[in-house]
C-alpha positions in Angstrom: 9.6 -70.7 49.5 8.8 -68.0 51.7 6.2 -68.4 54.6 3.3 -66.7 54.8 2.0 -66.9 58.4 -1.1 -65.2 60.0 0.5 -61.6 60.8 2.1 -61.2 57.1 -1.5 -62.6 55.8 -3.0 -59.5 58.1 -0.5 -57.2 56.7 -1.1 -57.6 53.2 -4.9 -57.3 53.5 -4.8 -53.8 54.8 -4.7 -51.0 53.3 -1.4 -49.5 54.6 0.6 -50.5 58.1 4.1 -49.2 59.4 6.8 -51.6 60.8 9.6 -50.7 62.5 9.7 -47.0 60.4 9.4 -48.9 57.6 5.9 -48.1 55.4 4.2 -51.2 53.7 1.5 -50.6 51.3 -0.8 -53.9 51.3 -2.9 -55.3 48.4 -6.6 -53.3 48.1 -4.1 -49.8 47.5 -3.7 -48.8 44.3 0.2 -49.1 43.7 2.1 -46.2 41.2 5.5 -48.1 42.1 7.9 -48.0 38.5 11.0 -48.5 37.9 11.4 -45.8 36.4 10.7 -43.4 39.6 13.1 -44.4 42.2 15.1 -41.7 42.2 16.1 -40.5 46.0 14.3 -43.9 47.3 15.3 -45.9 49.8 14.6 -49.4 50.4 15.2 -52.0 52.8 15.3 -56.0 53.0 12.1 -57.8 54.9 13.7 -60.2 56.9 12.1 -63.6 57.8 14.5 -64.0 61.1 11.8 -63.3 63.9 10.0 -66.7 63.5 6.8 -65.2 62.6 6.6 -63.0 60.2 8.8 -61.0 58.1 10.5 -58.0 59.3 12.4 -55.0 57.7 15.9 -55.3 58.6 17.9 -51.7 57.9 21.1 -53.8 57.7 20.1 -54.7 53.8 19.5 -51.5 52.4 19.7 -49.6 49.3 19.1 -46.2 48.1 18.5 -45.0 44.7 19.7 -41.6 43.5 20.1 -39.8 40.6 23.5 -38.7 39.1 22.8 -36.7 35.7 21.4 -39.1 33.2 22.1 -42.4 35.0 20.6 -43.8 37.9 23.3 -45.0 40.3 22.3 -47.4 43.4 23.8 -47.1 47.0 24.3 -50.7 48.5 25.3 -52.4 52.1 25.0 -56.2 50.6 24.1 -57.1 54.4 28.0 -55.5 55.6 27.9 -54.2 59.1 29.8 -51.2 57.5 30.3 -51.2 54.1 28.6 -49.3 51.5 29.2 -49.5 47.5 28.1 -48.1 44.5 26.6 -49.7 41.7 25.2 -48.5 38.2 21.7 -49.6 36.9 20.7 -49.8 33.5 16.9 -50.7 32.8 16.9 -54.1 30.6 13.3 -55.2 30.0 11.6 -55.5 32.9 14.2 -55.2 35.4 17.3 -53.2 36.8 20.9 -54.2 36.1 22.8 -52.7 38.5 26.8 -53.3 38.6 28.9 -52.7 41.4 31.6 -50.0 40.1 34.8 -51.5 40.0 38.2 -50.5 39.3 41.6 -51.8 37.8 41.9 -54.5 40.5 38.7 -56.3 40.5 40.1 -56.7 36.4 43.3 -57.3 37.8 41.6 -59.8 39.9 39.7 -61.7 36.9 42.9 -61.6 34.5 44.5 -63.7 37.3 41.8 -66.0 37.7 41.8 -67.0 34.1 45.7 -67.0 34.1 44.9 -69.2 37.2 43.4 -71.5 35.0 45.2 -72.1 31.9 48.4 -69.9 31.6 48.3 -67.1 28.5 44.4 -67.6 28.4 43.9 -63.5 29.7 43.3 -61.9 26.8 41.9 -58.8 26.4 39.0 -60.1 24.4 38.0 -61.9 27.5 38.3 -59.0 29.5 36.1 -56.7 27.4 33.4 -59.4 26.9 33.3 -59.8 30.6 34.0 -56.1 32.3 33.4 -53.8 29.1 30.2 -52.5 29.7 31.9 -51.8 33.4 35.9 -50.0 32.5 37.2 -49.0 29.5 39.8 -50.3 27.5 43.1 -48.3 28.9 42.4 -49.3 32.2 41.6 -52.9 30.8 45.0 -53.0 29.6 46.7 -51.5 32.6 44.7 -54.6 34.3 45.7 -57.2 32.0 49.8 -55.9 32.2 49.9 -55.9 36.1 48.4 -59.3 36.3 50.3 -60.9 33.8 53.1 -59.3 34.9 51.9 -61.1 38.7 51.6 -64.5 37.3 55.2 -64.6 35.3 56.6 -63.9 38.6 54.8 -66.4 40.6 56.0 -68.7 37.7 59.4 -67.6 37.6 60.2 -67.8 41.7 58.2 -71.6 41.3 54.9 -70.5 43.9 52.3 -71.3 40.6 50.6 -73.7 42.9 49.9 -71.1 45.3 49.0 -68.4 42.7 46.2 -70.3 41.4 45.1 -71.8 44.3 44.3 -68.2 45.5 43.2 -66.7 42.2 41.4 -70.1 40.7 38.6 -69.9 43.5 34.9 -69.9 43.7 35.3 -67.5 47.0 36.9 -64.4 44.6 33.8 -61.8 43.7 35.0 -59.6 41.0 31.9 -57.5 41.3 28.6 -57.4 42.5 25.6 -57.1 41.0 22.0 -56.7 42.0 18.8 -57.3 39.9 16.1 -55.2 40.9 12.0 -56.5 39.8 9.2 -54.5 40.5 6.2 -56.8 42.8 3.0 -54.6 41.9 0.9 -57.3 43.6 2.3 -56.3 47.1 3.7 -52.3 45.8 7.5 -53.3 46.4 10.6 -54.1 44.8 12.5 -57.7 44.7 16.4 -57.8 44.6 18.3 -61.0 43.6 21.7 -60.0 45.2 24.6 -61.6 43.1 28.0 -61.8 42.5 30.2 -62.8 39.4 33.2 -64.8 39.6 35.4 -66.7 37.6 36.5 -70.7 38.3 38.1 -73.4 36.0 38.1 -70.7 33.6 34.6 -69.7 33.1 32.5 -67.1 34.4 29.5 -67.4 36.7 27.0 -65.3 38.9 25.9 -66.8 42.1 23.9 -65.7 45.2 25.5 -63.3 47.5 24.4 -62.4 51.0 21.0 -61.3 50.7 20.0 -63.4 48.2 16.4 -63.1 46.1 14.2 -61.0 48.8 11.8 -58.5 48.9 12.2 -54.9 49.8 9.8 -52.7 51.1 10.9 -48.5 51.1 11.9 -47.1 54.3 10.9 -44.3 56.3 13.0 -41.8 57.5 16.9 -41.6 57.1 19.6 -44.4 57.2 23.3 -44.6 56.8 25.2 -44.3 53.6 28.6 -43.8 54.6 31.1 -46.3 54.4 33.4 -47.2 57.3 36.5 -45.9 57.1 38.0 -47.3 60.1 36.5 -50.0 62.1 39.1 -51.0 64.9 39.9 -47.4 66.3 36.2 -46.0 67.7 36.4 -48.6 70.7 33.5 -49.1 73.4 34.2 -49.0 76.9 31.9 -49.0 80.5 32.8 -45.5 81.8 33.8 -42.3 80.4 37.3 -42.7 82.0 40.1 -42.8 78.9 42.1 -45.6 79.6 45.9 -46.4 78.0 44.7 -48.8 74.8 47.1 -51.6 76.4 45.0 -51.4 79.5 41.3 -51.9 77.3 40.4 -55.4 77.6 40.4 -57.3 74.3 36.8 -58.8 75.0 34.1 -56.4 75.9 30.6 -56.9 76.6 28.1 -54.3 77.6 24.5 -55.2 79.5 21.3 -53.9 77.6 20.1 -50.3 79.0 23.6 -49.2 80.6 25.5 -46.5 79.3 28.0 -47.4 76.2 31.2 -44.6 75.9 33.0 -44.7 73.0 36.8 -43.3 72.6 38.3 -42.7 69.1 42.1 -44.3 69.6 43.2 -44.0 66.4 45.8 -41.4 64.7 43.9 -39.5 62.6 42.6 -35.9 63.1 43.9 -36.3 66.6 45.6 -32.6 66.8 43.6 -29.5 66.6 44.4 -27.4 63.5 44.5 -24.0 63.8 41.2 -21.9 63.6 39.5 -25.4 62.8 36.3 -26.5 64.7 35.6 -30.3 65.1 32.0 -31.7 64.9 30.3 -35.4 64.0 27.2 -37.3 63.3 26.6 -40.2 65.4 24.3 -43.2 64.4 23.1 -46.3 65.7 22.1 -49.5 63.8 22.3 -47.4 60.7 19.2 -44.8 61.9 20.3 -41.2 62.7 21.2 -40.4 66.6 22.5 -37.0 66.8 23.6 -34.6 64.2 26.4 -32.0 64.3 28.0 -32.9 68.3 30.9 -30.7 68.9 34.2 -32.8 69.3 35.5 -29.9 71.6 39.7 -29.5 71.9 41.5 -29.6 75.0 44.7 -29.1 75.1 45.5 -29.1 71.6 43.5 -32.5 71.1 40.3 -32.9 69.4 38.2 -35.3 72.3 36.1 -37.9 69.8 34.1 -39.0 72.5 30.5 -39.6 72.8 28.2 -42.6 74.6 24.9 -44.5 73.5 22.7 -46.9 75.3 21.1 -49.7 73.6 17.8 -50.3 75.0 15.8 -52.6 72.3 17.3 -56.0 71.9 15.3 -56.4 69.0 17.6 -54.4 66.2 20.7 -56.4 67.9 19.5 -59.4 67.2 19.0 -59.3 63.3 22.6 -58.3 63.2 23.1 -61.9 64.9 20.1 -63.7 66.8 23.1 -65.4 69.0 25.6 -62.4 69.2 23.7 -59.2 68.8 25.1 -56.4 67.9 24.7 -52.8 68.2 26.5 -51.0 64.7 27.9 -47.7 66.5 29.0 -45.2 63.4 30.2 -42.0 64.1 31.1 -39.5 61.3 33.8 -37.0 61.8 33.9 -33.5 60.3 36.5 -30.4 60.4 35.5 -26.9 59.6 38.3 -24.1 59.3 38.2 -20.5 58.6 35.4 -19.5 57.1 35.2 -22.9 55.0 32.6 -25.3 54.5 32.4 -28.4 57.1 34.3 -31.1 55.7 34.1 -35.2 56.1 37.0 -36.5 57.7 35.9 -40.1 57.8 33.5 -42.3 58.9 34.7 -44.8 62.2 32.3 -47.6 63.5 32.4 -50.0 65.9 30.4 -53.4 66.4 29.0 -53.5 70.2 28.7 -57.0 71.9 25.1 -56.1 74.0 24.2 -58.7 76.4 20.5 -59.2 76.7 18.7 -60.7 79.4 18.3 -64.3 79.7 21.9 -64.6 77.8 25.5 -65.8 78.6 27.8 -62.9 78.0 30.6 -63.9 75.8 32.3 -60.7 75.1 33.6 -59.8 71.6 
């Protein structure tokens, strides 16, 4: 059972308040929240983590959006920074949105019920369980690569390990999130799940977030998933040292200046006639939009610096290891083109705050 302490009691007897960007709409105003409206909404998780009254937490987010007939849902399951799409169908009086999956999350459940009892994968069992999800060719394609997976773990005598690894309570074939409207307080609930498959049977069971309220944000968050999170590093100075000579543990005090170097391989030399830009954001809020990456010397510099003031954000990433979430989204632009994504790096920052032992990453 949630608490409800003296602030949250406040909160919900006024008319309207704003939290951390986040707008809250209390109990005396009228509410027109449907489910059937939440197209280009964004919503975020009220956290209980601050010891006294809940607080929305941008890590847990969602957005809502509109692709032709069917409302598709936008989804960071709590990740630092990964994103994934789901599907939502209305069923009564909720939201059934499915993570989309592909051949190897079917791949994944044909094994676990091979796992189980060998020959038991049939496609019957697929299509009851992931029909409404993939159609039947790639079903099939599923079913063959997986049986085809377990006959050789049979063959070269590993079955032990095979269905120790596939015959597991730990393996999520897909996500799913049920989304209930709360008129009383003009917000939304999700119950954030997972489905699996152990001993042969089929389950859903909590995942990260768990059953929570969200309230709907204010203002912009991220969306992108992260391409690449070991090559945007942070460093003390601007200086560009050799990777061997960056220290494997890093920590950076609150309110100094963070400079982050991309190391990686990847849209490293200047094209010709191309210009080289990015979108920087910090603990999944907007920074700066559109930074030149300029080119010297036939390099494209990814380099840009942040400095994380508010301990606050850190610390619902992880009350004893806050983190800042550091994205920064690279784009090209050639000719007379259009400016196109190259990727999306991020990096999670180790910030010291005051009164606490620096540990480094």
């Amino acid at each position: 059972m949630r608490r409800l302490s003296l602030i949250t009691a406040l909160l919900l007897a006024s008319t309207a308040c704003q939290t951390n960007g986040v707008t809250m709409v209390g109990g005396s105003v009228p509410c027109d929240l449907t489910l059937d409206k939440l197209d280009n909404t964004t919503w975020v998780e009220l956290d209980p983590t601050d010891g006294t009254a809940d607080v929305p937490n941008p890590q847990a987010r969602g957005h809502f959006y509109q692709d032709g007939d069917t409302l598709k849902l936008k989804y960071s399951v709590k990740a630092l920074g990964d994103v994934y799409d789901y599907t939502c169908k209305k069923k009564k009086d909720q939201l059934a949105c499915f993570q989309d999956i592909d051949q190897a999350n079917a791949e994944a459940a044909c094994r676990a019920f091979e796992a189980d009892e060998p020959g038991s994968c049939s496609m019957e069992r697929l299509k009851d369980l992931l029909g409404e999800s993939l159609d039947e060719k790639t079903l099939h394609d599923a079913r063959k690569a997986a049986m085809k997976e377990a006959d050789a773990a049979e063959k070269a005598g590993n079955w032990k390990t095979f269905a120790a690894r596939n015959d597991n309570v730990g393996n999520k074939i897909q996500g799913r999130v049920y989304v209930h409207l709360d008129s009383k307080k003009c917000r939304l609930r999700f119950s954030d799940m997972f489905l699996g498959i152990y001993q042969g049977r089929s389950f859903e069971d909590s995942n990260v977030v768990g059953t929570n309220p969200f309230v709907k944000a204010k203002g912009q968050l991220l969306f992108e998933n992260c391409d690449d999170g070991h090559s945007l590093v942070d460093l003390s100075s601007a200086d560009r040292p050799k990777a061997d000579d960056i220290p494997a543990e890093r920590a950076h005090d609150l309110n100094s200046e963070v400079f982050y170097q991309y190391y990686g391989d990847k849209s490293v030399d200047a094209e010709k006639d191309c210009t080289y830009s990015m979108d920087v954001w910090a603990q999944w809020k907007p920074v700066q939009k559109d930074v030149e990456a300029p080119i010297v010397d036939g390099k494209v510099d990814w380099h840009s610096s942040f400095k994380w003031t508010d301990p606050a954000p850190l610390k619902l990433v992880n009350p004893y290891d806050p983190r800042g979430i550091y994205t920064v989204v690279r784009y090209e632009k050639c000719g007379d083109g259009k400016r196109e994504k190259i990727d999306t790096v991020c990096n999670a920052t180790k910030v010291t705050v005051p009164g606490e032992k620096k540990t480094g990453n």
